[in-house]
N, C-alpha and C positions, 0 to 999 in steps of 0.2 A: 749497661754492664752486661757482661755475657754469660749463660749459664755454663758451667764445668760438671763433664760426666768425668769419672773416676771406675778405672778398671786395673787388674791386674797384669803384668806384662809378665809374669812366670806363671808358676805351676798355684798359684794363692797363696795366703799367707805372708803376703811380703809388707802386712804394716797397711794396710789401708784403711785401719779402724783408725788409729792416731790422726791420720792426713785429712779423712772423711770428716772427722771431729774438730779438726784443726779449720777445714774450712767450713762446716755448717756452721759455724759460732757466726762465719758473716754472710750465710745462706738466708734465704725466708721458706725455702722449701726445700726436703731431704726426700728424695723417690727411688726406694728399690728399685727394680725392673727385671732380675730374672733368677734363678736360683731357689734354694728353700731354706731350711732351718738348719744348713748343714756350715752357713756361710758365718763363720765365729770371726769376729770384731772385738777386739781387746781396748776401752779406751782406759787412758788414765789423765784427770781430771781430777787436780789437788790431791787430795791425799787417798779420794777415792777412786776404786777399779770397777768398770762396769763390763762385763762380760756379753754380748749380743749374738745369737743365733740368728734371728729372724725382722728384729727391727729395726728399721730404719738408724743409722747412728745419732742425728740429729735431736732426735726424743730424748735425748739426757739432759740439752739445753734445753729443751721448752720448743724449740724449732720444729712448723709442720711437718712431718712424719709421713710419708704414703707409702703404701706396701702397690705396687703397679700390678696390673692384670698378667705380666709376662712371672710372675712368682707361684711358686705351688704352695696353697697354703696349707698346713695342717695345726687346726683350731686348738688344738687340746697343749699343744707347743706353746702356740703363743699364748694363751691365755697360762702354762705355767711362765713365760717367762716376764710377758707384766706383772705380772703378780710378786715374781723376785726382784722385778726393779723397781716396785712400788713400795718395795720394803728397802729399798735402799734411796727411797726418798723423792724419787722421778713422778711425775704428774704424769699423768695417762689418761686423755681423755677426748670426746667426737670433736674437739676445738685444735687438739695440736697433733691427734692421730686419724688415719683413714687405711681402709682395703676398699681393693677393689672389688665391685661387685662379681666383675665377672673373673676375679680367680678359679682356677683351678683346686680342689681340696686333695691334701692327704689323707688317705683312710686307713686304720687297723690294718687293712689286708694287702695295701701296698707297701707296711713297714715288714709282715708275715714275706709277704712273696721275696723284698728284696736282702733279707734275709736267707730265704731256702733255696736261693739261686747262689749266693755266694759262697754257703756252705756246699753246696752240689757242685760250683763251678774249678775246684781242686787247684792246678795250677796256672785254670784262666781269670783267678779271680782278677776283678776290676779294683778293688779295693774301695768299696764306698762306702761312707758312712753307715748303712745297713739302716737310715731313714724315712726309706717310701717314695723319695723325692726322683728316681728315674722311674719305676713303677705310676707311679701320678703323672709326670709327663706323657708317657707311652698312652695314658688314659686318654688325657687331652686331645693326644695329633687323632688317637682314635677313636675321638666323638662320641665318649662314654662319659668324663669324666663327671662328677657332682662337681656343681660351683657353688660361690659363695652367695650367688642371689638362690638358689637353688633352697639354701637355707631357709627361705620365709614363703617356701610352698613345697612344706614336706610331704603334705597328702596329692598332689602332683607328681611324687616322684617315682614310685612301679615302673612306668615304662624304660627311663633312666636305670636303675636298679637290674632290669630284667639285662640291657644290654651287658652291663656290668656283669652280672654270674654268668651271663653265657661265654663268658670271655674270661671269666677269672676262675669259673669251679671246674673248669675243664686245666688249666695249669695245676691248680691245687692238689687236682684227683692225681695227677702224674709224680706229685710227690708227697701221696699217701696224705693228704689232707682234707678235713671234710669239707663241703661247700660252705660259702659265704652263711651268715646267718643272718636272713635278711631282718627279722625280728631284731634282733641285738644292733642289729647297725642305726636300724631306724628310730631306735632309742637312745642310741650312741649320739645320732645327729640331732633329735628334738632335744639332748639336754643342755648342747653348746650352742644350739642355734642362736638365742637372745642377746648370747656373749660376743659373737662374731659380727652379728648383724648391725649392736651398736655402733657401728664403725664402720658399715657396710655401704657404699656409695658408686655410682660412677666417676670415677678418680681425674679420668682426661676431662669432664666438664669441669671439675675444681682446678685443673690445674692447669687449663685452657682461661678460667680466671684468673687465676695468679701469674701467668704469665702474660694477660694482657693489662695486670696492672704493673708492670715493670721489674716484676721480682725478679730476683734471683733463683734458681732452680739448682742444687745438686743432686746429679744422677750417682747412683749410688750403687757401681756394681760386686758382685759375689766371685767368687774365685779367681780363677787369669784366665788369658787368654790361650794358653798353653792346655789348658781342659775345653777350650769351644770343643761343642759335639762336630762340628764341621774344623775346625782348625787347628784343633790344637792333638795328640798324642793318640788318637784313636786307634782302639776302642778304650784307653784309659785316659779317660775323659767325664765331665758328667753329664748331664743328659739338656742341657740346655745351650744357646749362646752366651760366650758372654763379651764377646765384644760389644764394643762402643754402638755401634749402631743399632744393637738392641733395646737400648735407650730408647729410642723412637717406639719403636711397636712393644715394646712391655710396659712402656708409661702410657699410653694414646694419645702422646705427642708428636707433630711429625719429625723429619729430620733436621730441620731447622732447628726444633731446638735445643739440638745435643751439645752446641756449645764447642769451648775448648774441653779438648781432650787430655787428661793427664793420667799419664802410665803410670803404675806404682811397680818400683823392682828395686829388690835388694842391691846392694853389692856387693853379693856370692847369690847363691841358687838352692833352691830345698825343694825340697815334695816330698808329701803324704801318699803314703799309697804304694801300687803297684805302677811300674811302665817303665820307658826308657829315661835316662837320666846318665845324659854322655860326660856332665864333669864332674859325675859323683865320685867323691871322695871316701875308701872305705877304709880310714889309715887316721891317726894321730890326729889331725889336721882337719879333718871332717868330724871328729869326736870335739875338736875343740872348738870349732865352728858351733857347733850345736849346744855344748854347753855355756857357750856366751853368750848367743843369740836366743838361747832360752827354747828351741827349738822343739815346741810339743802344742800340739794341736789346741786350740782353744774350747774346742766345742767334743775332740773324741779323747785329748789328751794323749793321742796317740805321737811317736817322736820322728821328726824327720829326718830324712834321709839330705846332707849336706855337700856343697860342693864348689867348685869355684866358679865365678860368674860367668857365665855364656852369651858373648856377645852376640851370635849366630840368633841366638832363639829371641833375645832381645828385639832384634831389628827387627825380625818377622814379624813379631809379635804388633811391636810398632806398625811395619806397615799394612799387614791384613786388616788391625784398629783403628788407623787414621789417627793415630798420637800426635797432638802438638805440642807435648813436652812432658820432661819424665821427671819426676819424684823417688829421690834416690835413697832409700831406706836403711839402716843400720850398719852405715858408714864406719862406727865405733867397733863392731864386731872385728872388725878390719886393723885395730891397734896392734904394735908389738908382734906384727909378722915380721921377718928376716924380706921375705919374696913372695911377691900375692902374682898370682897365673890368672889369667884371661885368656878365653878359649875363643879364637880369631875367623878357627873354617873348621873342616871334619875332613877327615882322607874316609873314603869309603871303598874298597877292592879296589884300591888304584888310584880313584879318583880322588881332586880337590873340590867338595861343594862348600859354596859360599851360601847354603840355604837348609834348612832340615827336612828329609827327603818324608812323602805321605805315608809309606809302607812300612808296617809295624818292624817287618824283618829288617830294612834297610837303617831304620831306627835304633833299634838294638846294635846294630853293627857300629855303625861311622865313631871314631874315632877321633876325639876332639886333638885340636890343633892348638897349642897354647902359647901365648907374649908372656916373658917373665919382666917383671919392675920389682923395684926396689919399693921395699916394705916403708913404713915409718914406726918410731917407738913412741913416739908422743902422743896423749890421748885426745881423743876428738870428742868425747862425751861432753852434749851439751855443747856445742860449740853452735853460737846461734850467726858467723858471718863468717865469711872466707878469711879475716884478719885472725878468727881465732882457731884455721887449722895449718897444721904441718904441710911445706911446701909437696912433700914427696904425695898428700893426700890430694891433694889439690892437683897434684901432676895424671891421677886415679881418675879421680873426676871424669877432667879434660879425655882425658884417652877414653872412655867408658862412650863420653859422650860422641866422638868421633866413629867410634865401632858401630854404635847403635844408630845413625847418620841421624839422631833426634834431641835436642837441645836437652838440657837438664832442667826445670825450671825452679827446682828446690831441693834440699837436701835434709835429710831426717838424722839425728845427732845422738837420740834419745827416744824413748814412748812419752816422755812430756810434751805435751802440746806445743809449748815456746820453744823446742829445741830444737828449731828448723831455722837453716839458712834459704831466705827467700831471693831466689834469683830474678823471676818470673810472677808476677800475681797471674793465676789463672783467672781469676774472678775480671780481670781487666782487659778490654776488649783489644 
């Protein structure tokens, strides 16, 4: 059987908690791989809603859980958000959860810095969660960072420390801040260390285990592919990859084991945040979009911005991630339109591209290019096989799938777990 990584093919948020959850139920193993506490997972699961920032989807069923070395963790997150899914009944423990040792950590002073950059930053904001988790990475590439085996040799840690303020109380000073306090931090870290550490492990030997005993493996990525720091809307992006092939090196699996690959993408488009956003919709229609789709951040509450689906950014998305089939989300949003628009190319000063151009300026420009079809009035909610939807949907489908030259291998109806039409089993080789 083969393992399935799972990524976003838009800008996030396109339902990959449901999908993630729908296939861990026949996973043996769930593996983050890159991202932070910013990546919010909505499951529902009978009559209860579990909310996820930071772990694994899998840990609601009891399914092994790994947080991958390619994630930046910050302790004091996870440990509140176990603790709220422990009260909502969820077993948390060294038997069905793991970190990696060699995580990266979020500290105080990289939620502090990323914070007084975005207030500083006026009409360049990035619009990020205001979480620490680009701050943490920059730590990372720049060989300062605290990690999580870090934690069980704190009287080891001055030399690490020293690089850090010399690197961070010099920003700080620039916006009137005092220096790092190494005292309080040190404290900060001896009182989570015990919490973190339970859990603390080399992750690629467990799951260099479990993969040679024939498991199944879901990689389990954080935002879309439309935010890769290399590929997707830069500089409004977030600070990590999140394409498929990150799987490999945020787990310490090779590339072998990434498996099939299943895109998750709406069938319309949103994003959070700041950047370009060629089929937004800011008109009746993109109001109504959002209030059906329920369209508000899971983890900031913040509300997106809505629009018609773009098939341009799709297919990219597909092929910079090596997608072998795509999972097509909240189909039902889509009821009781007149005419649903599909955006086909972009004119840009003249030109027809059939691709989304690197430069921010050329970005903002291009001008989508739109296919009109005929809406349907019947409702698709819950509709769990192609007999129980509307031809006209079904005609959507098809053309969706043609634009994005990548097979569809499922369809999402609902945030119920059962209310997917299964075209495709990913999990089948």
């Amino acid at each position: 059987m083969a393992n399935v990584t799972v990524i976003g093919s838009q800008w996030g948020d396109e339902g990959k908690g449901k999908i993630v959850d729908w296939l861990a139920s026949r996973a043996d193993a769930v593996v983050r791989f890159q991202g932070g506490h910013n990546a919010g997972h909505t499951l529902v699961v009978g009559e209860q809603v579990y909310k996820l920032s930071l772990l694994p989807s899998g840990i609601v069923t009891g399914t092994l859980s790994i947080i991958g070395n390619g994630v930046v963790l910050d302790p004091w997150a996870l440990r509140d958000e176990i603790t709220k899914l422990r009260g909502q009944g969820v077993a948390i423990n060294p038997e069905n959860f793991a970190i990696a040792d060699n995580c990266a950590l979020i500290l105080p002073f990289h939620r502090d810095l990323d914070g007084l950059r975005e207030t500083a930053a006026g009409a360049g904001k990035i619009g990020t969660t205001g979480r620490g988790i680009g701050p943490a990475y920059e730590d990372k590439v720049g060989r300062r960072a605290i990690r999580v085996c870090d934690l069980a040799h704190l009287d080891k840690l001055d030399p690490q420390i020293d690089r850090l303020t010399a690197h961070h109380d010099a920003l700080r000073a620039g916006f009137g801040e005092p220096p790092i306090d190494r005292d309080r931090l040190k404290a900060d870290l001896a009182e989570i260390a015990d919490y973190v550490l339970e859990y603390a492990q080399p992750v690629w030997k467990r799951l260099k285990k479990v993969r040679k005993a024939g498991a199944r493996i879901l990689f389990e990525g954080a935002q879309g592919v439309l935010l890769d720091v290399d590929h997707g809307t830069y500089p409004f992006v977030t600070s990590s990859n999140t394409v498929s092939g990150t799987a490999a090196s945020g787990s310490g699996l090779g590339p072998s084991a990434v498996g099939f690959v299943l895109g998750i993408a709406k069938a319309y488009t949103t994003r959070v945040g700041s950047g370009p956003f060629p089929t937004e919709l800011e008109d009746a229609i993109g109001q109504q979009l959002g209030e059906r789709g329920h369209e508000f951040g899971t983890v900031t509450g913040r509300k997106r911005r809505c629009g018609w689906f773009d098939a341009v950014l799709v297919r990219q998305s597909c092929a910079v991630s090596g997608v072998t089939g795509i999972a097509l989300t909240k189909l039902d949003v889509l009821d009781g339109f007149d005419t649903i628009r599909i955006c086909t190319g972009y004119r840009l000063r003249g030109k027809i591209l059939d691709y989304f151009p690197s430069h921010s300026a050329d970005q903002a420009e291009v001008e989508p290019i739109y296919e009109e079809m005929d809406g349907w009035h019947e409702s698709t909610a819950g509709a769990r096989s192609y007999a129980d939807l509307p031809a006209q949907a079904i005609k959507y489908i098809q053309r969706v799938q043609e634009l994005i030259e990548t097979p569809i291998a499922l369809v999402s109806t609902s945030p119920e777990r059962e209310d997917t039409i299964l075209i495709r089993d990913p999990f089948s080789d």
